[in-house]
DODOKOL-294170 format. One line per 5 residues: number of its first residue (from 1); their letters; for each residue x, y, z of C-alpha. Coordinates in nm, 3 decimals, padded with zeros to 5 digits. Each point is the difference from the previous one (the first is absolute). Example, Ala and Ser with C-alpha at 12.3 -4.5 7.8 and 13.67 -1.06 7.14 Angstrom:
2
1	AS	01.230 -00.450 00.780 | 00.137 00.344 -00.066;
//
This chain:
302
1	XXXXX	00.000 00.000 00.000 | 00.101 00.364 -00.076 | -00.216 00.231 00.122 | -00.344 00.125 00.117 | -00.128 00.190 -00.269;
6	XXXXX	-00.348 00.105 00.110 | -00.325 -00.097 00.182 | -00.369 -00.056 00.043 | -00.209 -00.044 00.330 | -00.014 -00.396 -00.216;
11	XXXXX	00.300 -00.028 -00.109 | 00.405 00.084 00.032 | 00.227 00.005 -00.349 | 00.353 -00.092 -00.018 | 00.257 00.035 -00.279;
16	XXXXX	00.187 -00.314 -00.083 | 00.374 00.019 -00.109 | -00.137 -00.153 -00.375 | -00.131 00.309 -00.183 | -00.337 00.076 -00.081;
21	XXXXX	-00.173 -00.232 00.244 | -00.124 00.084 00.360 | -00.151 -00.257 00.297 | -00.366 00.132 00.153 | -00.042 -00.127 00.352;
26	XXXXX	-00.330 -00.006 00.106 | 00.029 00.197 00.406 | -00.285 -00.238 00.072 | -00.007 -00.350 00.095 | 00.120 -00.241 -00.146;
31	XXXXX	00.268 00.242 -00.158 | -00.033 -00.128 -00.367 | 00.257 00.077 -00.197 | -00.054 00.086 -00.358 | 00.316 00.105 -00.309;
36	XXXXX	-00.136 00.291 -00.207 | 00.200 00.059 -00.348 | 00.010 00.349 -00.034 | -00.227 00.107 -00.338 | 00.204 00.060 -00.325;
41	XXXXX	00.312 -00.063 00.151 | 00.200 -00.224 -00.190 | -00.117 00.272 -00.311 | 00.111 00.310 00.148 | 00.321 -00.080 00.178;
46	XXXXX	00.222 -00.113 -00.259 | -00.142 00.253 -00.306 | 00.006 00.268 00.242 | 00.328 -00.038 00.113 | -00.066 00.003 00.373;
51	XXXXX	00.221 -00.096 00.226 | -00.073 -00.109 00.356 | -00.337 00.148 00.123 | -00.159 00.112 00.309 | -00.337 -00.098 00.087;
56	XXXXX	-00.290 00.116 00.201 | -00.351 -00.121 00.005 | -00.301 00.247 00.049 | -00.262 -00.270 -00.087 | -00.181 -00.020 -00.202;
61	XXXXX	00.311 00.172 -00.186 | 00.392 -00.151 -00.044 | 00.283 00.310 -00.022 | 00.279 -00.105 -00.154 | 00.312 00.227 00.017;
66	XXXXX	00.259 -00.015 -00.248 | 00.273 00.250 00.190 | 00.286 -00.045 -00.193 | -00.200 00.103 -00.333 | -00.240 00.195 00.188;
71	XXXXX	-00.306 -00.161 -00.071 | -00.306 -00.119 00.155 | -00.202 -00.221 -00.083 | -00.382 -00.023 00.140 | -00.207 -00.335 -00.081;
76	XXXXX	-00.224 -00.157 00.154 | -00.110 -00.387 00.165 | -00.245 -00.076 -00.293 | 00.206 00.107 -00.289 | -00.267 00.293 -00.114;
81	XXXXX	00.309 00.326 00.035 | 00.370 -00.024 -00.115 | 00.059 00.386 00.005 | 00.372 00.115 00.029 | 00.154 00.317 00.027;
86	XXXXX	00.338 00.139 -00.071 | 00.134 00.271 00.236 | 00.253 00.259 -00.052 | 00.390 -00.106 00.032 | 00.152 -00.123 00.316;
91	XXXXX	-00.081 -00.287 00.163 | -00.215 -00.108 00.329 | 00.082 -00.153 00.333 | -00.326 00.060 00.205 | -00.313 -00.007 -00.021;
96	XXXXX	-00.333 00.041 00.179 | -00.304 -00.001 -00.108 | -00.213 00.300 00.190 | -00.362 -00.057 -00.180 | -00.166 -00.140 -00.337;
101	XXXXX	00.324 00.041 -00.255 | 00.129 00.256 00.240 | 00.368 -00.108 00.062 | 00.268 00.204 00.180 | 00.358 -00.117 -00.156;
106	XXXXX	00.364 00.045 00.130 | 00.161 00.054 -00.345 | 00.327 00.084 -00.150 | 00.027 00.371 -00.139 | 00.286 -00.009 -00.293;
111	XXXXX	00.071 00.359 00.055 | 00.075 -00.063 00.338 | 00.130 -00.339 00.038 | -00.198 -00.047 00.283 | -00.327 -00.138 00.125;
116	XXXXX	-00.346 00.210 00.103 | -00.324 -00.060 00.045 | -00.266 00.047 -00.300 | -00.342 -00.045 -00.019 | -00.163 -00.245 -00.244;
121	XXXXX	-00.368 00.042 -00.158 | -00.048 -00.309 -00.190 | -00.333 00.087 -00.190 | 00.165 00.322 -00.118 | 00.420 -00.060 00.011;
126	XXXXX	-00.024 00.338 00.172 | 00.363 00.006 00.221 | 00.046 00.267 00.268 | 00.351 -00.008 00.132 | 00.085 00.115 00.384;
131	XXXXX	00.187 00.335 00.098 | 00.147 -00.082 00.352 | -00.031 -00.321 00.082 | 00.286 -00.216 -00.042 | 00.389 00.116 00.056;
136	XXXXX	00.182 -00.011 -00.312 | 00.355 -00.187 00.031 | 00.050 -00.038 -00.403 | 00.074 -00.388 00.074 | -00.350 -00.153 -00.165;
141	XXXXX	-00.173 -00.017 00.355 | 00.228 -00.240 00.173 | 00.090 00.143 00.288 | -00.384 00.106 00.046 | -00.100 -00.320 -00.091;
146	XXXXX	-00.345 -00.100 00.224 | -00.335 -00.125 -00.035 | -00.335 00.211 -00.069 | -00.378 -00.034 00.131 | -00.281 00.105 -00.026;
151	XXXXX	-00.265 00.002 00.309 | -00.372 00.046 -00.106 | -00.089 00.139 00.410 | 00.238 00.239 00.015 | -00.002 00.073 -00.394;
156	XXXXX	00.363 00.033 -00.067 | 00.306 -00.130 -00.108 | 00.273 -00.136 00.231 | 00.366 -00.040 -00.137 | 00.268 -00.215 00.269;
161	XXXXX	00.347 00.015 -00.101 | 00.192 -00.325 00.038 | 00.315 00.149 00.112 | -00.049 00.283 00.255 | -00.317 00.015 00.222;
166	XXXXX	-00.162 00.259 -00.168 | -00.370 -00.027 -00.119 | -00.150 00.280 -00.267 | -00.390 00.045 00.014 | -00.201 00.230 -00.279;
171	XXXXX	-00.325 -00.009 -00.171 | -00.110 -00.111 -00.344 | 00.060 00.341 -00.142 | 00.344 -00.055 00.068 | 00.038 00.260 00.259;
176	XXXXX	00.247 -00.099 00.339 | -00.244 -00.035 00.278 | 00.285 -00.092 00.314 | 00.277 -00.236 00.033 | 00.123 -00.208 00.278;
181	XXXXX	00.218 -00.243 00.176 | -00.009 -00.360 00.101 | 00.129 -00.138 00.322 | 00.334 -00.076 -00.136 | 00.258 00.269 00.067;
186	XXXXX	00.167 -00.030 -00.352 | -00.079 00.356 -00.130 | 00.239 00.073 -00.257 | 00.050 -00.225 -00.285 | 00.202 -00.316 -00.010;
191	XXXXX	00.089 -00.072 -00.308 | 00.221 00.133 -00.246 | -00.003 -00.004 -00.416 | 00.225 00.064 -00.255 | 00.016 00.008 -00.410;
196	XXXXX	00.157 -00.356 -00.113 | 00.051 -00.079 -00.313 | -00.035 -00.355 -00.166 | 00.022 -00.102 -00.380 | 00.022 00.318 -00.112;
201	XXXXX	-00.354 00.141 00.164 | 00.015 00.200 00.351 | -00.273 00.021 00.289 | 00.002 00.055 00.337 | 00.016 -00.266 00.254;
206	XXXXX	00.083 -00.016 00.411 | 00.331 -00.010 00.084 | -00.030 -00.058 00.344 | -00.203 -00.297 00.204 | -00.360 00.094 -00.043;
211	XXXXX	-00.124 -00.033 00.376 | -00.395 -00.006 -00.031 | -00.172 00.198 00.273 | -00.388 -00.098 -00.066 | 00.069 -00.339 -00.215;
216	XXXXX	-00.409 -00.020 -00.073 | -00.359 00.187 00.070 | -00.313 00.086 00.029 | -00.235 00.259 00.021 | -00.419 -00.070 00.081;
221	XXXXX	-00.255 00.162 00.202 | 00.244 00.332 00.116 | 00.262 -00.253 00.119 | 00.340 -00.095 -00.120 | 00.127 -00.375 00.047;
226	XXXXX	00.380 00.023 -00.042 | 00.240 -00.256 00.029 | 00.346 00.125 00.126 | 00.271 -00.176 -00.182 | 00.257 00.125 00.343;
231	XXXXX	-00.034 -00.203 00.348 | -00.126 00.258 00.289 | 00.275 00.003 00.231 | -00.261 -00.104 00.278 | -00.106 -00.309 -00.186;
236	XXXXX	00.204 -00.306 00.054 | 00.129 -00.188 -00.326 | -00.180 -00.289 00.031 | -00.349 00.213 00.018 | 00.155 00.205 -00.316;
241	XXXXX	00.101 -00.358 -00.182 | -00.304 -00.166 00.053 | -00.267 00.238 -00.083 | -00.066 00.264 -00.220 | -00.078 00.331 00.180;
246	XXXXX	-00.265 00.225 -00.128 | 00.012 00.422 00.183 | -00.296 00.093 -00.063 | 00.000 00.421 -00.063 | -00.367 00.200 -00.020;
251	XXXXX	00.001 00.179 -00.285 | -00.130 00.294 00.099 | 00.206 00.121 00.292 | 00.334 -00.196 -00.063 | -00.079 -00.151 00.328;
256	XXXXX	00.174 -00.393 00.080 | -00.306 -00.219 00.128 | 00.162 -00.346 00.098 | 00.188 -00.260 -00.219 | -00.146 -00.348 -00.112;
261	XXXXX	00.254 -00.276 00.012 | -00.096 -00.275 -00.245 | 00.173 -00.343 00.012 | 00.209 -00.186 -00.240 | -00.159 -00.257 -00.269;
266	XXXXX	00.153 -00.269 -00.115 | 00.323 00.208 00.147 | -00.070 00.278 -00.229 | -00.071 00.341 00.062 | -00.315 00.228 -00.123;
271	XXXXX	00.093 00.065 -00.390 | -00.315 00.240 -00.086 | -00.296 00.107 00.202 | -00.366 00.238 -00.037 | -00.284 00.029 00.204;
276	XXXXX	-00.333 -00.002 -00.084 | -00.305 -00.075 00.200 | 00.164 -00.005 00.359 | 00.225 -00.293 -00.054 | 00.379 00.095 -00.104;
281	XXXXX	00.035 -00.285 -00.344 | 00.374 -00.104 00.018 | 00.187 -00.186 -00.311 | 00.328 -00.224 00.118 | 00.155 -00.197 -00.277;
286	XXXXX	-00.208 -00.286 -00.010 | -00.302 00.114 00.231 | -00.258 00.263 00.022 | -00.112 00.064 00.374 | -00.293 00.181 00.113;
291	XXXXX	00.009 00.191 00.352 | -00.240 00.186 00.193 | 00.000 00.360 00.084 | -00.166 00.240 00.286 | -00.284 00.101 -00.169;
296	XXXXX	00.006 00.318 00.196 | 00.310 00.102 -00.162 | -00.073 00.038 -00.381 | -00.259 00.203 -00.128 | -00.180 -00.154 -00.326;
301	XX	00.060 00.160 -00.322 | -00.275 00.237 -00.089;
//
């Protein structure tokens, strides 16, 4: 398994390391388990030229995203839409989508050889770039590398860098709303890049070990589930070793509300996580586990 790729209150999707198919898990049981071919796959990929894609399900829709091309690709489970669109130069790390073919992208600007934040309207292919977001190192967007959210209660978008503790919050306009820091005391970056060249092409790579600070997250119902990727120097090494430890951050005052510590699986750690519908939906590498939240702690999405 590869990752979770999107949900239902029936069922969870997960991306499979063979392109173009995805496994629905029924969240009810018996958890049957069904393998969904992606529609018009095996057409597009090759005669588009596509290289590795992204995916995200917003059912009854499938987004593909091309980012190396840019492309995306929007079909659907019954094979009735194949609709792709092209987007301007410079490729895509991020995405999230923020409402129907509303998508917020972390995208490469040429001019800048950097990363920033656009917005995406798919019906339209209207793109609305940021002003003063994102801090512009001219090294592609490693250094800032992260991952982005979107939360539907609190009706913004949440970026958490991986290597500094540092967490960016705006709206959909694109317009900086606050920032602020996880529990972790790392608060200057800590990693390095530099321009290397190999067979004749240059780009921009670290030069120095790339310490991750928040190694995976979420965001859902005004919270933020982040998994530290440093040991608290009050927790003993065999609690950090044997579980994965989720801080848990509200969203909108910045304030730390407890930590979850989830065991092991098979002696492997939590690889990808949401939450949806009170229960926190963890993928390890051969399992998905289901675990109950306080209901009084997560608002439903409007």
């Amino acid at each position: 398994m590869f990752d979770l790729v999107g949900y239902t209150s029936g069922n969870i999707y997960v991306s499979l390391a063979k392109e173009g198919e995805l496994l629905q898990i029924s969240r009810r049981l018996p958890n049957t388990i069904k393998r969904i071919k992606i529609p018009f796959f095996e057409k597009f990929y090759d005669s588009l030229r596509f290289s590795s894609l992204a995916i995200k399900v917003d059912s009854p829709y499938i987004y593909l995203f091309a980012e190396n091309k840019p492309a995306i690709v929007k079909t659907s489970f019954d094979s009735s839409l194949f609709d792709v669109r092209i987007l301007p130069a410079g490729g895509f790390t991020r995405e999230a989508m923020t409402g129907p073919d509303r998508i917020v992208l972390r995208k490469i600007d040429p001019a800048i050889h950097d990363q920033q934040f656009v917005r995406y309207s798919f019906s339209t292919g209207d793109l609305k770039k940021e002003s003063d977001i994102s801090t512009v190192n001219g090294d592609g967007g490693i250094i800032t590398d992260g991952q982005l959210h979107f939360d539907a209660v609190t009706a913004r978008l949440y970026y958490i860098y991986y290597y500094r503790n540092l967490l960016l919050s705006f709206d959909t306009t694109l317009r900086l709303v606050n920032n602020y820091h996880s529990i972790d005391t790392a608060r200057s970056f800590t990693i390095k890049t530099g321009l290397v060249a190999n067979n004749g092409a240059a780009g921009f790579t670290n030069i120095t070990p790339s310490h991750m600070i928040n190694k995976e997250n979420c965001v859902a119902g005004g919270l933020l589930f982040n998994m530290s990727g440093l040991k608290a120097d009050n927790d003993p090494d065999t609690l950090f070793s044997n579980n994965s430890i989720l801080d848990i951050i509200d969203l909108r005052t910045g304030n730390y509300l407890g930590s979850m510590h989830l065991p092991v699986v098979d002696g492997q750690k939590l690889s990808r996580f949401i939450v949806s519908d009170h229960r926190l939906i963890g993928l390890y590498t051969n399992s998905i586990v289901t675990y109950d939240l306080d209901t009084s702690l997560i608002q439903d999405n409007p």
